[in-house]
C-alpha positions as CSV (number, residue, x, y, z in Angstrom):
1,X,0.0,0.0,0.0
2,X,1.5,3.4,-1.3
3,X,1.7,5.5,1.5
4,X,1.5,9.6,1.6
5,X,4.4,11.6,3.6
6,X,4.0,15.0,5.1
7,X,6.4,17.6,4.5
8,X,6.6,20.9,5.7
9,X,6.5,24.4,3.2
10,X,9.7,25.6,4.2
11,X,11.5,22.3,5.3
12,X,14.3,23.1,2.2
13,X,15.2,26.0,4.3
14,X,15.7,24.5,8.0
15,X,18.7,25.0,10.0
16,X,19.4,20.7,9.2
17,X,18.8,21.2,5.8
18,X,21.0,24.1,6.0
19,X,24.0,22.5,7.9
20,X,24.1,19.2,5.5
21,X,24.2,21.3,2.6
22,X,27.1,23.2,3.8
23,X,28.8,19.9,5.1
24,X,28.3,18.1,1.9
25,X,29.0,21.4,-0.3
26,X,25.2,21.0,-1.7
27,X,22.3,23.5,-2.1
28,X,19.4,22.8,-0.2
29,X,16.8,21.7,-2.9
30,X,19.4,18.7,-3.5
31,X,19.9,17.8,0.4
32,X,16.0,18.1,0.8
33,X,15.4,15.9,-2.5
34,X,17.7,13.1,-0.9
35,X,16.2,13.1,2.5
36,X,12.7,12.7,1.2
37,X,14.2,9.9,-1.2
38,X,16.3,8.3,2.0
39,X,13.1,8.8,3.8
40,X,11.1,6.8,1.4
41,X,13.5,4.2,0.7
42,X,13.4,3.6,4.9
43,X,9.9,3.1,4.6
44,X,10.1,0.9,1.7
45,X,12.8,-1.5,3.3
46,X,11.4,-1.2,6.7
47,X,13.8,-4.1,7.8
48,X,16.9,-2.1,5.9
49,X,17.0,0.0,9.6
50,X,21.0,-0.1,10.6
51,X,22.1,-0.4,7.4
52,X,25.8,1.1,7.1
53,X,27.4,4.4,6.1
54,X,28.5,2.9,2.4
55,X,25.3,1.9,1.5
56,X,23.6,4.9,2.4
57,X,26.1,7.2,0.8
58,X,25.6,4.7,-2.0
59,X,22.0,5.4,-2.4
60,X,22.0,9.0,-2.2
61,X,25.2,9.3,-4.8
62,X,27.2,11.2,-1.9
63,X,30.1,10.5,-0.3
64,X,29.8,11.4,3.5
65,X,26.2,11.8,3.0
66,X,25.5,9.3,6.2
67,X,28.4,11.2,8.6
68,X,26.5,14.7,8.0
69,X,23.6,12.7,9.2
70,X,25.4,11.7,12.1
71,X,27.1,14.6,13.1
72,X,23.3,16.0,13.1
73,X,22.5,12.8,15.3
74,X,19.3,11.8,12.4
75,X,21.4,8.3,12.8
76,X,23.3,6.3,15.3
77,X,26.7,4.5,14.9
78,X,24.8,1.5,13.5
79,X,22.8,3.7,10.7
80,X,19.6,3.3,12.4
81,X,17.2,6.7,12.4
């Protein structure tokens, strides 16, 4: 069953959004694209929880895309939300 996520208006612009853009030299329409796409893929692969930093980097086509998370705490050591 598809499922609908809520997002905020202005969530682009949040301080998080903000700080992994700058972390990852990004802009913050790109960082917001792949954390609704991480997000979805989560919720698609609800037994994927604690994957590891490669594949997650992997899937958003960013190195150092799962330590920004980190450093934001969004993930553990483990790569579980």
């Amino acid at each position: 069953m598809k499922k609908n996520i809520r997002i905020r208006a202005d969530s682009y612009e949040s301080p998080d959004v903000m700080f992994l853009a700058t972390a990852l030299d990004a802009d913050n329409d790109l960082i917001f694209g792949k954390l609704f796409r991480l997000h979805v893929w989560l919720e698609n692969h609800e037994g994927a929880n604690g994957t590891d930093d490669s594949v997650i980097d992997r899937l958003m086509g960013m190195e150092g895309f799962a330590a920004a998370l980190k450093n934001l705490d969004c993930i553990d050591e483990r790569g579980r939300l």
